[in-house]
N, C-alpha and C positions, 0 to 999 in steps of 0.2 A: 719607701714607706717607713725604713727605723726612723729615716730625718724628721720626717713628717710627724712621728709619733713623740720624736725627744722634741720639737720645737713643741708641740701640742703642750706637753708638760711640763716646760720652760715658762712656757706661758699661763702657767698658774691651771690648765685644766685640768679639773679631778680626774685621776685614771676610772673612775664609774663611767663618766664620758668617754675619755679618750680609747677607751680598750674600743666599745660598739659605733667609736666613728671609722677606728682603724678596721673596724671586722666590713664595716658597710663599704668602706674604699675598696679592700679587696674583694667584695662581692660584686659590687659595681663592675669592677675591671675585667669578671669571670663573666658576668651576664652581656657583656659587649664583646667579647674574645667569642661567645657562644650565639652571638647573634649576628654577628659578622662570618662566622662558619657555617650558621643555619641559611644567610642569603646568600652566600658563593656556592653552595649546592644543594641540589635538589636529585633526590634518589630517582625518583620517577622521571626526570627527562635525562637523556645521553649526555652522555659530557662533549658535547661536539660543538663548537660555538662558530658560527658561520662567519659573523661579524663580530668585529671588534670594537672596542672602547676607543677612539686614537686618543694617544697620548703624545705628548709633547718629545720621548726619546725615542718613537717607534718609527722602522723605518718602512717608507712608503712607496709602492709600485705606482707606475702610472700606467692606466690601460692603453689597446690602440683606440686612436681617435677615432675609426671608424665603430668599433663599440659602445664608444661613450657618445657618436651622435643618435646610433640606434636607441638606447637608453634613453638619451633628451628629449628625444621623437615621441616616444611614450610615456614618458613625463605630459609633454602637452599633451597627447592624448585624451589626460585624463581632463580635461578643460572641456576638451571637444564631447567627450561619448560619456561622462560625469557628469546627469540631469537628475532632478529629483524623480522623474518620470523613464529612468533609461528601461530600454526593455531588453526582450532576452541576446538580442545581436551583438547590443551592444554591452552586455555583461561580459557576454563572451568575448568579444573586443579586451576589454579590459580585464579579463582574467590573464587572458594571454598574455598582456603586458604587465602584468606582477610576474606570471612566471617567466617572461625572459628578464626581467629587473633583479628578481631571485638568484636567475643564473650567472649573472653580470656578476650579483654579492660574492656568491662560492668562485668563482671564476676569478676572482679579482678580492680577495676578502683585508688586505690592508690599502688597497688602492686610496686614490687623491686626484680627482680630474673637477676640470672647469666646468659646471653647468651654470648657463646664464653669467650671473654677472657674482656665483659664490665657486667655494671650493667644497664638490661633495667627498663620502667617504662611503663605503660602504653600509654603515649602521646607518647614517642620513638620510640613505637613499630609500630602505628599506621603511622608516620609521613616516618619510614625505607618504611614500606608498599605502601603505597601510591607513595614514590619516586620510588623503586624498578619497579613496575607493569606500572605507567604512561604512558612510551613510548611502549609494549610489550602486556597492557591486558589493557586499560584506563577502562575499565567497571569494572572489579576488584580493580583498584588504586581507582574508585568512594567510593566505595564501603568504605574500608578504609578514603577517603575525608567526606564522609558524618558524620563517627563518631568523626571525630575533635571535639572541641567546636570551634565555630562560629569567637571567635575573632582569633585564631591560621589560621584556614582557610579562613579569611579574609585574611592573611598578604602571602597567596602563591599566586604561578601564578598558574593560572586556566590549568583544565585537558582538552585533548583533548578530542571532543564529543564521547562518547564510542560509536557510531553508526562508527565511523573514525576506529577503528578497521581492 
């Protein structure tokens, strides 16, 4: 910031300028420091983050394959018993496959397995889920919304009231 402030005044700017450019840099730098702290937490949810972000140095479990074909199986699922029209059987169909999908997440929460012709991760899975169910089982897509972490489900548009069903 002094560089910042000696070039500023090198360069012919009145310090009447210079002082409230350098005050608004470092206000700037304090309101993104405070806004970057204000989306990393949130007081009201647990600090428990079920899924993860993957990043490029993290390292990755793979599950057994007979897990991840139970998971794929209810991936389709959702093709099959996911009608504008589904009724109460098959909500409950698809409820139960978010919560075995959920449990997959905790179960396995930095995993990397093959589904189809990509590579899922646990947040992937949860976030397909969630979109999949929203319009067709909202109390199922919940289901799936609640095991986000907190900042991820901050940044969607909200489900409809699963009671809207």
């Amino acid at each position: 910031m002094r560089a910042q402030f000696a070039r500023w005044r090198s360069d012919g700017v009145p310090l009447a300028v210079a002082i409230p450019l350098a005050a608004a840099a470092v206000a700037l730098g304090l309101v993104a420091a405070a806004v970057v702290a204000f989306l990393g937490s949130d007081p009201a949810t647990p600090p428990v983050v079920v899924a993860r972000t993957p990043s490029d140095t993290a390292s990755y479990s793979t599950p057994p394959a007979a897990e991840v074909r139970t998971v794929h199986r209810a991936l389709h699922d959702f093709d099959t018993w996911c009608t504008p029209a589904a009724d109460a059987p098959a909500r409950q169909k698809l409820q139960r496959d978010a919560e075995l999908i959920v449990a997959f997440t905790r179960r396995h929460p930095t995993a990397r397995f093959p589904i189809d012709d990509e590579t899922g991760n646990p947040l992937s899975l949860l976030l397909v889920t969630r979109n999949e169910l929203r319009e067709c089982a909202p109390g199922a897509a919940a289901v799936a919304d609640r095991a986000l972490p907190p900042n991820i489900r901050r940044g969607l548009t909200p489900l409809r009231s699963p009671g809207s069903e």
